[in-house]
N, C-alpha and C positions, 0 to 999 in steps of 0.2 A: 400762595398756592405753589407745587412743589409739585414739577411735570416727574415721572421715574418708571420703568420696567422691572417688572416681577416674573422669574420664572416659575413655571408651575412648579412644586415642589420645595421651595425656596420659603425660608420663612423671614420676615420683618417687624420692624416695630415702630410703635408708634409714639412720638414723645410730645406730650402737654405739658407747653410752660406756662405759672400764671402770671397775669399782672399784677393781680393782688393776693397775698399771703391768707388771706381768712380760708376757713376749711370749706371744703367743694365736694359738690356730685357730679357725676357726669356719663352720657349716656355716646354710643360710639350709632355711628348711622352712616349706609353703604347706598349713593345713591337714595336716598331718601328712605330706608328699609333701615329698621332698626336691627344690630347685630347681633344677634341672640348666639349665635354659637359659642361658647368659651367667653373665658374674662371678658366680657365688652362692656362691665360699671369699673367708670374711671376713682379710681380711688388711692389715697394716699400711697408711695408718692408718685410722682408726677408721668410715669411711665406710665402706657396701656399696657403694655406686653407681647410677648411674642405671636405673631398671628400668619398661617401656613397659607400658602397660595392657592393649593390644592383644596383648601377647604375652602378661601373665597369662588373659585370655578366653580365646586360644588353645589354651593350657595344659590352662586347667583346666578350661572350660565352666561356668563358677560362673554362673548366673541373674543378669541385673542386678537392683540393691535387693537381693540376698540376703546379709547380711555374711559375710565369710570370713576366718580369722585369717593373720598371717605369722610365724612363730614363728623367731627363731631362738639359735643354740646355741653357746656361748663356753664354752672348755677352756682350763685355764692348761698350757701346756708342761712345767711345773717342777714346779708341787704337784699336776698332776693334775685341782684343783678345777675344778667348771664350773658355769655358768648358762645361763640362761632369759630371752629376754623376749618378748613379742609386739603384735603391730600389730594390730588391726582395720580392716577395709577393707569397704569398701561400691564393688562395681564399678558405675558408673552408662552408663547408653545417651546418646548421642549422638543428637540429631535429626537428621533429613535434611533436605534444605531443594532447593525448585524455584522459583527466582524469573520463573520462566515464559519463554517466548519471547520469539525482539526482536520488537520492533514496528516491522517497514518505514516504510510508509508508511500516515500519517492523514491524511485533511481537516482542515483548520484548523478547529479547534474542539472538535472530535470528542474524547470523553474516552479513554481507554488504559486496560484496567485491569492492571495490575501482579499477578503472583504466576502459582502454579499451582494444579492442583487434585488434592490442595493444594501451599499452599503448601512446610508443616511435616509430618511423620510420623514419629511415634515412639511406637510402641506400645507399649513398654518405658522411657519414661520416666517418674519418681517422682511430677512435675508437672506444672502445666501447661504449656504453648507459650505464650512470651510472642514480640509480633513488633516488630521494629525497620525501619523504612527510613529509606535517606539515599539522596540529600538529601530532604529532607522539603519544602521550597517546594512549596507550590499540590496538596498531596497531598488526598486526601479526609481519608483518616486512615490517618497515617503507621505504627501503633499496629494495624493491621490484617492478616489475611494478604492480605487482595486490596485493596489504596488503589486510585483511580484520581487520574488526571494529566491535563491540559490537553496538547492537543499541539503547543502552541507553548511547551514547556520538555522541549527537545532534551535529554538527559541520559543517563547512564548510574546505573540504579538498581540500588541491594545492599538485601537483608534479612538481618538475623538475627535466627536461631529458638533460643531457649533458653528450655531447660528452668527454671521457676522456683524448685526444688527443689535440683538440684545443681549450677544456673549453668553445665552442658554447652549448648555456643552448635556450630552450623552457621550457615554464610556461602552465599550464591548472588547472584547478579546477573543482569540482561538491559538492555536498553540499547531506547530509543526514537528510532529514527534520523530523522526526517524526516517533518514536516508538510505537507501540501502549502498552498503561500500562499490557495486557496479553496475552500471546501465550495459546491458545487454543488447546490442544488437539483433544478433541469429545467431542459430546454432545448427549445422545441419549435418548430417551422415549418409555417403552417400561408397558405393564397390566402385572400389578402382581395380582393376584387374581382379585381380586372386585378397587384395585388404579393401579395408572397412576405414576408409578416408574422412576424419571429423573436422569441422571446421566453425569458427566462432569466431565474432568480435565482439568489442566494449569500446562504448563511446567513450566512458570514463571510467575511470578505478582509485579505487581511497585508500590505503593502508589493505592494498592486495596483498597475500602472503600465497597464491597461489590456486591453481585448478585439481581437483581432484575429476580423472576419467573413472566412469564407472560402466560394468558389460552385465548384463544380464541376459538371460535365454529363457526365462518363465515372462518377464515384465515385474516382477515383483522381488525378487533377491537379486542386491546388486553386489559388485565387488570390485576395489578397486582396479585398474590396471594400469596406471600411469598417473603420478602429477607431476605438471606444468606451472615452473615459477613464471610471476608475472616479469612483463616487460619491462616497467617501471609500478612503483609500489602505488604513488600517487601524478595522475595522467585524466589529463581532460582533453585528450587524444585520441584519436582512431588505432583503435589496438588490434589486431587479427594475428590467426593461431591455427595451426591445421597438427593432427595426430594421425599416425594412421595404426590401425590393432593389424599387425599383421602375425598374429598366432591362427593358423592354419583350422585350428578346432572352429573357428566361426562359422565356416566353411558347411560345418557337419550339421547345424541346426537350421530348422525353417525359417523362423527370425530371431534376431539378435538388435537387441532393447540397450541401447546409449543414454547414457546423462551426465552433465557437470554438475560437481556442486564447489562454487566458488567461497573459500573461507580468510578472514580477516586474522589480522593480527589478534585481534580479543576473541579470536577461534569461533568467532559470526561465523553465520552460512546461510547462502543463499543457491537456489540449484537452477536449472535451465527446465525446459519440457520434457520430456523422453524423446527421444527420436527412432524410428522402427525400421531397422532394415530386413527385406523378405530374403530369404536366400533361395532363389531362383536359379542358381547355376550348376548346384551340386543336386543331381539328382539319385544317383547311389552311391556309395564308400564302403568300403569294408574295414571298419576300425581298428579290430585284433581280432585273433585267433588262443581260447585258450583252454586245457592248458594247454601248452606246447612247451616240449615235444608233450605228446598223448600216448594213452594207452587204447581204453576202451572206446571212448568219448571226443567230441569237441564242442565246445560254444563259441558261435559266432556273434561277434559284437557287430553290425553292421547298419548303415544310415541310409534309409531310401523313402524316395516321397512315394514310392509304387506302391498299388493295393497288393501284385505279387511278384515275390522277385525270384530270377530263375540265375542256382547258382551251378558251376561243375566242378567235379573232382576229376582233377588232372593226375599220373605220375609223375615222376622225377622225367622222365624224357618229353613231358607234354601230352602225352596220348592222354583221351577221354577214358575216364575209368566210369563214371555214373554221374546224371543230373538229377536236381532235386529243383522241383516247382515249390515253393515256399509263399505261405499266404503273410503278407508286414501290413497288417490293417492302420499302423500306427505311424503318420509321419514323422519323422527322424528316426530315434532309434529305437535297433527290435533285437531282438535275443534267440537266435535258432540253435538248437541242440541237432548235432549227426555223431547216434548212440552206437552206429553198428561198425566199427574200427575192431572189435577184438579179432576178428580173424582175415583182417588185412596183414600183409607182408612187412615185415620194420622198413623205414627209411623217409626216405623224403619226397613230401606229394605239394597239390597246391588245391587252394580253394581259386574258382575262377567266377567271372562276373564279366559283364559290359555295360561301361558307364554310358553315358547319356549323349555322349558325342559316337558313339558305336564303339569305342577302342576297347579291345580286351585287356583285363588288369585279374592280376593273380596275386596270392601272396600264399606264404611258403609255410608248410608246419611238418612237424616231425612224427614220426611213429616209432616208437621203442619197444 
């Protein structure tokens, strides 16, 4: 008798030697149940044949770890005589194995942790769960059901989960696709004085080739207006960065819409949030005057959060010549036409205004 573990799944055989050379029958029997599934008449030569575990379970319902015998029965043809011999068998379980989900997309740097939860599960097995990963580089511990990983080592990872007891192993794999080249910190926008002050860090950067600043004043068309080479190209460092947009025109919109978008050497991109500044400070402007010099006419191009804005026409020495109360239902900018100049005097006058701190402001246009 011949003690041995089977995994489920796992196929076996069985070998009858005779004593005696005369031709034989022979019948195979499991536990005293005769074996009807598959080959089970022993017949020339000496081999039964291959016989699956999965289908002994099946069979029989034998408890894993619980031994069962396989007993079988050789008859000689000619004298009648017969024998006996039996197997011992130990059916053993199989671990299941979840080597977790992929992992899209990380920040540079950012750890992975491999596995599920769990990993391994076999509540029917003899021993413990031993665990194996490949590739093992840069793993916490490889020797774990949950390692983690650096995610700048793109790779497709396998564990195996076996039993320590009867060497029954299960396989699972998941795969880490894609780091992204910067871990991002914050990114914030915030008025310093009269500019529009940006500021950003990165934990780390991979083959940085640089920051593209982008401005927009709808939130939806943006446009470059500075890029920022990196600090270092590849840095698993504290990296920070301050811009400031100091073009005056920001000034004239009610908000003004920022964004990075950070690109790699292989012209990757990745961008930040939008970040939204109100513009709270300017609350009227007079942008131009045109045309000028004028004839008949002018258009004024002018920026006010006011439902209405009240402007004067000054002469060349300052004196009040006439006010116009003007309705600007639109915050930022409005477009007022003043049609009646044909029979004003030639030279030089001003459009006047008071901004939002009270101060009076003027600007200059010509009449020919």
């Amino acid at each position: 008798m011949v003690k041995d573990s089977i995994c489920l799944g796992n196929e076996f055989e069985f070998y009858i030697t005779r004593s005696i050379q005369q031709q034989f029958d022979g019948v195979l029997f499991i536990n005293d149940q005769e074996w009807i599934n598959g080959n089970n008449y022993l017949q020339e030569p000496d081999t039964f044949g291959l016989v699956n575990a999965t289908d002994i379970y099946n069979n029989t319902g034998y408890t894993p770890g619980k031994p069962f015998k396989i007993f079988s029965y050789v008859i000689n043809n000619i004298s009648g005589c017969a024998d006996t011999s039996s197997l011992e068998i130990t059916y053993a379980a199989v671990p299941t194995c979840n080597a977790g989900g992929n992992v899209d997309t990380l920040w540079l740097g950012d750890s992975a942790m491999l596995g599920g939860s769990p990993t391994g599960d076999c509540p029917d097995c003899i021993g413990n769960l031993l665990y194996s990963w490949t590739p093992n580089y840069k793993l916490s511990n490889y020797k774990s059901a949950n390692p983690y990983t650096k995610t700048d080592n793109i790779a497709t990872y396998s564990v195996d989960v076996t039993d320590s007891v009867t060497g029954c192993v299960c396989s699972s794999s998941m795969n880490v696709l894609n780091a992204l080249p910067v871990n991002w910190l914050y990114f914030r926008a915030k008025w310093q004085e009269k500019y529009a002050k940006l500021n950003w860090a990165t934990a780390a950067e991979l083959n940085n080739m640089g920051f593209s600043i982008q401005r927009s004043f709808d939130g939806i068309n943006f446009s470059e207006i500075a890029f920022i080479k990196p600090q270092k190209i590849f840095s698993y460092e504290l990296s920070t960065y301050q811009y400031f947009d100091q073009e005056a025109i920001i000034k004239l919109y009610p908000v003004v819409f920022y964004k990075i978008i950070q690109i790699d050497i292989n012209q990757s991109k990745n961008e930040t949030e939008i970040a939204v500044l109100e513009n709270n400070l300017t609350q009227i402007k007079l942008l131009s005057i045109a045309p000028n010099p004028a004839r008949d006419f002018i258009n004024i191009n002018i920026y006010t959060l006011k439902e209405k804005t009240e402007l004067t026409l000054l002469g060349s020495d300052g004196k009040l010549i006439s006010k116009y109360s003007l309705h600007t239902p639109t915050k930022g900018q409005n477009f007022i036409q003043i049609n009646d100049l044909a029979n004003w005097a030639k030279g030089v006058y001003f459009i006047g205004y008071i901004d939002e701190q009270g101060i009076a402001k003027k600007e200059k246009f010509v009449i020919e």
